[in-house]
C-alpha positions in Angstrom: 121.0 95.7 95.9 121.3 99.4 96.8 118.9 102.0 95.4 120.0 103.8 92.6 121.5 107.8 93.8 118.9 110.6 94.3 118.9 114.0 96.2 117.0 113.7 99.8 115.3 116.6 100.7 113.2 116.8 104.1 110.7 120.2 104.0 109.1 121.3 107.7 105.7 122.2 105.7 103.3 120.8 103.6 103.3 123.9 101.1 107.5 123.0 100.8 106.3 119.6 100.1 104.3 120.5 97.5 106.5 122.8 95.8 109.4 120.3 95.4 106.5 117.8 94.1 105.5 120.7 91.3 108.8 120.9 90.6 109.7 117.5 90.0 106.7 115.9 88.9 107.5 112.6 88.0 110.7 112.5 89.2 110.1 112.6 92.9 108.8 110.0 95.3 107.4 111.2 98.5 108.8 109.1 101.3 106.5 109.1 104.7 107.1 105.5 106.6 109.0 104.0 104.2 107.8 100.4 104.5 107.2 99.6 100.4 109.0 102.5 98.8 112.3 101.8 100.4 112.3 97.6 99.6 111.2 99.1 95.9 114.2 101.3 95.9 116.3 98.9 97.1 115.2 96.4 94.3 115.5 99.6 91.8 112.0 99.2 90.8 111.6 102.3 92.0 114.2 105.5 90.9 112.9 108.1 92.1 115.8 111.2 91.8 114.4 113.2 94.4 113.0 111.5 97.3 110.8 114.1 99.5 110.5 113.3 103.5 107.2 114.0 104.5 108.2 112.7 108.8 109.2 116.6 109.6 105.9 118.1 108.9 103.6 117.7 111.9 100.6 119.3 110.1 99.7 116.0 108.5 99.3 113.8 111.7 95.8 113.7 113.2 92.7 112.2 113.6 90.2 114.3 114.3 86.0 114.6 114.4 84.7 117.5 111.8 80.9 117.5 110.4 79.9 113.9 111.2 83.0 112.7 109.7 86.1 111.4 111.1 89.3 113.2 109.8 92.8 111.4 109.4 96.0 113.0 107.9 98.3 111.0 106.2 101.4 110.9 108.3 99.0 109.2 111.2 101.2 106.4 112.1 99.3 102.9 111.7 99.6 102.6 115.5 98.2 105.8 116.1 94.8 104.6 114.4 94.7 101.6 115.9 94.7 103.2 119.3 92.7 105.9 118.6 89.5 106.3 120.7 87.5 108.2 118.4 88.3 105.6 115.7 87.2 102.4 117.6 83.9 104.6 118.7 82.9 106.5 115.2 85.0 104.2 112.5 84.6 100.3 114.5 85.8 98.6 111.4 88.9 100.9 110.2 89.7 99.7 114.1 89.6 96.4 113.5 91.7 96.1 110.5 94.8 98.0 111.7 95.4 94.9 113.9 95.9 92.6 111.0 98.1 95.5 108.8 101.6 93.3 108.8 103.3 93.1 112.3 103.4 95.6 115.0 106.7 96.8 114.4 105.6 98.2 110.8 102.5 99.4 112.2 104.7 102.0 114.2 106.3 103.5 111.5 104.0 103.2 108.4 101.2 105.5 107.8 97.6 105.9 106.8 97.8 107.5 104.0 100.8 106.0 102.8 99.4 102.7 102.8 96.2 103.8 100.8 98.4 106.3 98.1 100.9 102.8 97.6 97.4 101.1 96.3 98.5 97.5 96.9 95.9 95.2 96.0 96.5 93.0 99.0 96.1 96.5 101.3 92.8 95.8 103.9 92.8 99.9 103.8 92.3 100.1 100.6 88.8 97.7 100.5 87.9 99.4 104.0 88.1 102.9 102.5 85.8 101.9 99.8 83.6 100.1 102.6 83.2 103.1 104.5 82.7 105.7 101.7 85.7 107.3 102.5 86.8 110.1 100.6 90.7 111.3 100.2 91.7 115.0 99.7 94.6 115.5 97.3 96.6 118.6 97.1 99.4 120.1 95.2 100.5 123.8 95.0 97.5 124.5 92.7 95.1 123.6 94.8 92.9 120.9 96.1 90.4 118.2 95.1 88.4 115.5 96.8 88.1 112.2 95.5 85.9 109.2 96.3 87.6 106.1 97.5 86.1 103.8 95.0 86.9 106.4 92.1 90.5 106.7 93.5 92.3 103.1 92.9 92.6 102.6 89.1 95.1 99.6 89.1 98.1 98.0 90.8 100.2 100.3 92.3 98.1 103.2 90.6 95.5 105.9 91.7 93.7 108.9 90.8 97.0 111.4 92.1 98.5 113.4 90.2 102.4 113.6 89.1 102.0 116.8 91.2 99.9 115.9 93.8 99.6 114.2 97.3 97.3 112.8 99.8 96.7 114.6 102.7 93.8 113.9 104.4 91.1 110.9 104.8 87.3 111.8 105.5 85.4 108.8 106.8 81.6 109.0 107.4 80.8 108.4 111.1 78.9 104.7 111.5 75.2 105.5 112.0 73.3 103.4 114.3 72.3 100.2 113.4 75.4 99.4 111.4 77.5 96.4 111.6 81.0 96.0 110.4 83.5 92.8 109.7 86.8 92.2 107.8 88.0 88.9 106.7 91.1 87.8 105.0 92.9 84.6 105.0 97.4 84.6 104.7 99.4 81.5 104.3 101.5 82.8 107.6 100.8 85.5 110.3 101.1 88.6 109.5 101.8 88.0 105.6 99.6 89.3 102.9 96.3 88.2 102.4 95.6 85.6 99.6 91.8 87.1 99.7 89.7 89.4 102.3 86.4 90.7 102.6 85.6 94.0 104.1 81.5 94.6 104.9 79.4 97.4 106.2 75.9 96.3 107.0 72.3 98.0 108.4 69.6 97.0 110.0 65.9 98.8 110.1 63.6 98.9 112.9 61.6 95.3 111.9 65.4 93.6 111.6 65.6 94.0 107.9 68.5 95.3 105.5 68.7 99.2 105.0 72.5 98.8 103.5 74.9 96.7 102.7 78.2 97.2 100.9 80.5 93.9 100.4 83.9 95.4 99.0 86.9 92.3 98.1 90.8 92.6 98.3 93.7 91.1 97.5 91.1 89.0 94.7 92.0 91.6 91.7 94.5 94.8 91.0 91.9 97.1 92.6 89.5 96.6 95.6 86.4 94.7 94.3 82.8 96.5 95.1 80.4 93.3 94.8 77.8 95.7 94.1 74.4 94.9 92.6 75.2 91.5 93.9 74.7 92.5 97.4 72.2 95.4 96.8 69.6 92.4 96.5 69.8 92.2 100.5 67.9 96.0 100.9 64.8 95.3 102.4 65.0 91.5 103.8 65.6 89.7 106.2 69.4 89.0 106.0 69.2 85.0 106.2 71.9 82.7 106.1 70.6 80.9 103.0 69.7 84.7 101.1 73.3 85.6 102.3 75.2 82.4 100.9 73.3 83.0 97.9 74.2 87.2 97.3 77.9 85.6 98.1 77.3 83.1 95.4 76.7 85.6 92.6 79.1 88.7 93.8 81.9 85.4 93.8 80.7 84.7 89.8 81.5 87.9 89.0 85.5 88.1 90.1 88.3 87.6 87.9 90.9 86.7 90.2 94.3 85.5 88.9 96.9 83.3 89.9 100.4 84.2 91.9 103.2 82.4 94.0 100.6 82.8 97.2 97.7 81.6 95.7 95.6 80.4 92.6 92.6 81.8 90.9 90.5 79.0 91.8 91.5 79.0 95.4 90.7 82.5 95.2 87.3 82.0 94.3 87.1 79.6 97.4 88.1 81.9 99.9 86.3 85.3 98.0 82.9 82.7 98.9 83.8 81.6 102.4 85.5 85.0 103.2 82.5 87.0 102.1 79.6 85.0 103.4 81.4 84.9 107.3 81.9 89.2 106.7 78.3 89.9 105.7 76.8 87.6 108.6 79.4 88.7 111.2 78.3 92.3 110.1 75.0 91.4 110.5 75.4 89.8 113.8 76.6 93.1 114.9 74.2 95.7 113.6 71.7 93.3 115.4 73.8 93.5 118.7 73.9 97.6 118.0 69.9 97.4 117.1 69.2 96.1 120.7 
């Protein structure tokens, strides 16, 4: 199929953006690499009758360092992330997942923030955001807000931004010392989406004990999964394999995964165990390597 007619418009800033956007509200679609919202067209499950190209307006690709955190605008291409020197340095784990985001022809023309804004569970930036503590700046021609990453996803497909609003900007925390990092996800096929993943941030004190730990799940329900309490259990001990198996154990009796055409809930439940226990201790195993 061929998607359905709309008008094309392609501003050179972001305050021309935004005013089409307030304009249009619902109507419009902001287009930046085009790697779901085209296919979605295509299929008519998207209508959009004003599509907005956001590829002529330079001010939104960057990565930058400002206040201890590490700033990316949303028309970074993935590739430019992946290759980014400041990222593999202050943001280790957002480095290791752009490798496994689909193949590397996609990675050259999607974008950072239109991969989070999309919200597909399946996404590894959505659970890594969440990881890290990230928090995304929306703006429309009204103004701006800052929002969380874990207060940002609300379903499938569906996040905190308004009809009149867009992403702009990610703010990721720079890694302290100390701190491990690991994602895990397991696909049928290379480069398909993941059936389940684990994203994990970990810390080690001065005597080799936990000072944080944050265990976030994707692709297992319609928004990234914070395990929570389940892992909070860790502060303060030593971070054995049995004590991990056994915080994996309980954050894993807590999802609600369902069943699809890639995978079933049960299965699910396998990998959420075997995917999360090999994150934690691979985090671990680095925030040791980083301790020394």
């Amino acid at each position: 199929m061929k998607p359905a007619s709309f008008e094309y418009v392609a501003p050179t800033t972001l305050d021309q953006a935004l005013e089409r956007l307030a304009e249009h509200g619902f109507e419009a679609k902001v287009i930046a690499g085009g790697q779901s919202l085209i296919p979605m067209m295509n299929f008519r499950l998207a209508q959009p009758s004003v599509l907005i190209d956001l590829n002529k307006i330079a001010e939104l690709s960057y990565i930058r360092l400002k206040d201890d955190e590490l700033r990316i605008g949303a028309m970074t291409r993935h590739v430019q992330v992946e290759r980014d020197a400041l990222i593999a340095r202050h943001a280790p784990l957002i480095h290791e997942a752009m490798t496994k985001i689909a193949t590397p022809q996609i990675r050259n023309r999607g974008t950072f923030g239109g991969s989070i804004a999309h919200a597909d569970p399946a996404a590894e930036l959505t659970a890594v955001t969440v990881a890290l503590d990230a928090r995304f700046r929306l703006q429309s021609a009204g103004g701006e807000r800052w929002v969380p990453a874990d207060e940002f996803f609300f379903g499938m497909f569906a996040t905190a931004l308004g009809p009149d609003e867009m992403l702009v900007e990610a703010a990721i925390p720079v890694a302290p010392e100390r701190t491990g990092y690991a994602l895990e996800e397991e696909a049928r096929r290379a480069h398909d989406f993941a059936m389940a993943g684990a994203a994990a941030v970990t810390a080690l004190d001065e005597g080799g004990k936990c000072s944080a730990a944050r265990l976030v799940y994707f692709s297992i329900g319609d928004v990234p999964t914070d395990a929570g309490d389940a892992v909070a259990v860790l502060i303060g001990k030593e971070p054995t394999p049995d004590l991990i198996q056994s915080v994996v154990d309980t954050a894993a009796d807590r999802l609600e995964p369902s069943d699809d055409i890639h995978a079933t809930a049960e299965f699910r439940l396998h990998l959420a165990r075997v995917l999360g226990r090999r994150a934690l201790q691979r985090a671990f195993e680095r925030a040791a390597v980083e301790a020394n």
